[in-house]
VMD Tcl script that draws the C-alpha trace (Angstrom):
set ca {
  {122.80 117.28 137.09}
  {123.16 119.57 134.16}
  {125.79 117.29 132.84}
  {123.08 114.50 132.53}
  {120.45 116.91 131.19}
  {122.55 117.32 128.11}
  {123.38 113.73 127.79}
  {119.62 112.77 127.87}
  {118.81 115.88 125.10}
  {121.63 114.22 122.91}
  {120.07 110.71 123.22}
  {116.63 112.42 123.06}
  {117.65 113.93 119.89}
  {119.65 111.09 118.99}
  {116.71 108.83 119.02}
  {114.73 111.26 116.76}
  {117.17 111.30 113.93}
  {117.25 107.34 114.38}
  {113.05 107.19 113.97}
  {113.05 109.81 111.10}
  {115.55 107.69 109.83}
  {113.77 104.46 109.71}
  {110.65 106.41 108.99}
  {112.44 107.59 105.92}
  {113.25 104.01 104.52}
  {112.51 104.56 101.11}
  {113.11 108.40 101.00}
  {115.43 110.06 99.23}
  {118.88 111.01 100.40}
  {118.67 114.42 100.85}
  {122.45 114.78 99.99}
  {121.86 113.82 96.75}
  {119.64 116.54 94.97}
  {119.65 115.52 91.33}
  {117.53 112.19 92.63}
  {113.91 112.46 92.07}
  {111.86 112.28 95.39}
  {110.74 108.56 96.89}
  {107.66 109.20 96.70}
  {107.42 109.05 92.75}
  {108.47 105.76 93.11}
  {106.45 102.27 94.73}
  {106.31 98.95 94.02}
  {102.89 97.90 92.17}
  {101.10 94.79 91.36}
  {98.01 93.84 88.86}
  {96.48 91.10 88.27}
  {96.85 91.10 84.62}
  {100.61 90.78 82.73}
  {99.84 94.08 80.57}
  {100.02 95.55 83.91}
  {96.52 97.75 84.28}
  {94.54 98.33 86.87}
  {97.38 97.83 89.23}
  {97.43 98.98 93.07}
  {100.11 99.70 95.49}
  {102.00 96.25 96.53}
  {102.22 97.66 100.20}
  {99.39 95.92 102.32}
  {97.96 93.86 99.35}
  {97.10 90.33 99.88}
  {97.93 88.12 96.66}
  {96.48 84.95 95.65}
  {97.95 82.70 92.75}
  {99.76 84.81 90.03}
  {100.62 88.47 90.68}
  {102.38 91.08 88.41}
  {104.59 93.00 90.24}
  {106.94 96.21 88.93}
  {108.05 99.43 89.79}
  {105.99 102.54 89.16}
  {106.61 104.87 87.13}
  {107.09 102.64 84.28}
  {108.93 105.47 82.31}
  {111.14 106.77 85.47}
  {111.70 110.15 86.21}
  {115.81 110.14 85.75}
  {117.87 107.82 83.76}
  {118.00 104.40 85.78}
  {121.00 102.27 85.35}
  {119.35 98.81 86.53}
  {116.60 98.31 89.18}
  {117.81 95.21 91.74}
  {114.61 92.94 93.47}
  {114.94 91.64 96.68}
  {112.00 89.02 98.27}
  {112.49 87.95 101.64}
  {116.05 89.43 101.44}
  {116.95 87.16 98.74}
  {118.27 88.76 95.16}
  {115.68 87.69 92.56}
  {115.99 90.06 89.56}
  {118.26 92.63 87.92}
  {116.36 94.72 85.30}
  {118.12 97.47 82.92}
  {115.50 98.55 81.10}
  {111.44 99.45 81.27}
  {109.75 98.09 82.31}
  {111.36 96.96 85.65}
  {109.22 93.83 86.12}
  {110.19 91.91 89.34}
  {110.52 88.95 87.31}
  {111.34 90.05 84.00}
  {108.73 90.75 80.59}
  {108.26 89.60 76.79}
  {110.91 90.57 74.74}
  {108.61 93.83 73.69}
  {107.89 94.91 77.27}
  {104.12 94.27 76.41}
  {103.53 91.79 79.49}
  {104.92 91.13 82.35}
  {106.01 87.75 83.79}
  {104.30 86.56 86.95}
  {104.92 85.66 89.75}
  {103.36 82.49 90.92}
  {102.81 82.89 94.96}
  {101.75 79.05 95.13}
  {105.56 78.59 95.66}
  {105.58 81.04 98.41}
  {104.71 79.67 101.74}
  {101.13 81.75 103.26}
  {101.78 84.59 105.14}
  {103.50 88.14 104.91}
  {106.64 88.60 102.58}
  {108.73 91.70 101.76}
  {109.87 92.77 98.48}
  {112.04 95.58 97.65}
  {113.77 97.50 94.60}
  {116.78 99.52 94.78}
  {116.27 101.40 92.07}
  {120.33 102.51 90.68}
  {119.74 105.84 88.98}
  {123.16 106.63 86.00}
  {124.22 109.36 88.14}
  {125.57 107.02 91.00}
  {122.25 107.96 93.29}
  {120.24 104.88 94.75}
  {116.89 104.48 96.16}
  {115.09 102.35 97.87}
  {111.16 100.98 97.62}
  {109.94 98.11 99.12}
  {106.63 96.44 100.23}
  {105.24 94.45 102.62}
  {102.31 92.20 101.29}
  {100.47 88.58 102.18}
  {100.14 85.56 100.52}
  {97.10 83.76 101.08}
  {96.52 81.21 99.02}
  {95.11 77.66 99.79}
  {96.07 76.31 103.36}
  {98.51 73.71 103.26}
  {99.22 74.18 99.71}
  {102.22 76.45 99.85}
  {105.67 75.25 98.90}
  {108.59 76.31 100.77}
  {110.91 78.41 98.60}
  {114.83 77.58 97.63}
  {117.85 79.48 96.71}
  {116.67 77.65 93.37}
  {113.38 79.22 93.19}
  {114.25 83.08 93.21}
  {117.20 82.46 90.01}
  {116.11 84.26 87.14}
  {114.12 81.92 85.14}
  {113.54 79.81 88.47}
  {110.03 78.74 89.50}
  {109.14 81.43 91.41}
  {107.57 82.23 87.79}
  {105.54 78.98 87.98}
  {103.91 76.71 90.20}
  {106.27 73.81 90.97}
  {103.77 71.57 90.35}
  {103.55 72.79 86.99}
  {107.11 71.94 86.81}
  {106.57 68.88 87.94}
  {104.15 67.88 85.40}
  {106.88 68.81 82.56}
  {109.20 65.93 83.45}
}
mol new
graphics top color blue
foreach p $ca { graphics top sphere $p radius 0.5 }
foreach p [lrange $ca 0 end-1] q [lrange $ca 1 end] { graphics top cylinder $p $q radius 0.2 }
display resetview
């Protein structure tokens, strides 16, 4: 019996690393001590492309064009490139401020949007891994719905998420063009 006492304290404890593990998605390593803390950084969204009045992208629901970055805008350690991620799928690579999920003006002034008529309703994920010069990494990511018209969603392609794709624009905007 004392055998399987210890066995069930090693999966008890087990278990706990595992679920302060997963509760620390996003969290810095703690075996790398020149990173700045998690918790300086988020992913953001505004509804403007200057980027004010913007509000944590976690739990947001987003209609039409959204403006989504990583906050702070002048990060706390130099960053090597920031890499985004919706749905799993690799979108953007920025390597400089700001780090706009889909790119800015050639001044940094605005943002470009993104156009969530090309994203089918519902709840979506989008994260940054944030590559820091010194080697470190983090992690940020948000879970947020789309809720735009019903029925009026477009599925998204491999196409879509290129830089310069149409995740950018509505594809019926794109259609119009030709």
């Amino acid at each position: 019996m004392a055998h399987r006492g210890r066995s069930e304290r090693a999966l008890g404890v087990l278990l706990l690393a595992a679920c302060m593990t997963m509760q620390g998605v996003g969290r810095a390593a703690d075996h790398v001590p020149s990173m700045p803390a998690a918790e300086h950084y988020a992913l953001a969204v505004s509804d403007s492309p200057d980027r004010t009045e913007a509000r944590p992208l976690h739990g947001a629901t987003l209609r039409e064009r959204a403006y989504v970055f990583v906050t702070p805008q002048r990060p706390l350690a130099p960053v090597a490139q920031v890499d985004f991620y919706l749905d799993g799928r690799p979108v953007k690579t920025e390597l400089e401020a700001p780090y706009d999920l889909l790119g800015s003006s050639d001044d940094g002034a605005t943002a470009t949007p993104l156009d969530t008529l090309v994203l089918a309703d519902g709840d979506h994920v989008i994260v940054a891994e944030v590559l820091f010069r010194d080697g470190a990494a983090l992690r940020v990511g948000a879970r947020f719905e789309v809720r735009n018209r019903a029925g009026a969603a477009a599925p998204v392609t491999p196409g879509d998420l290129e830089a310069g794709g149409g995740v950018g624009r509505s594809s019926s905007t794109e259609r119009g063009r030709r």
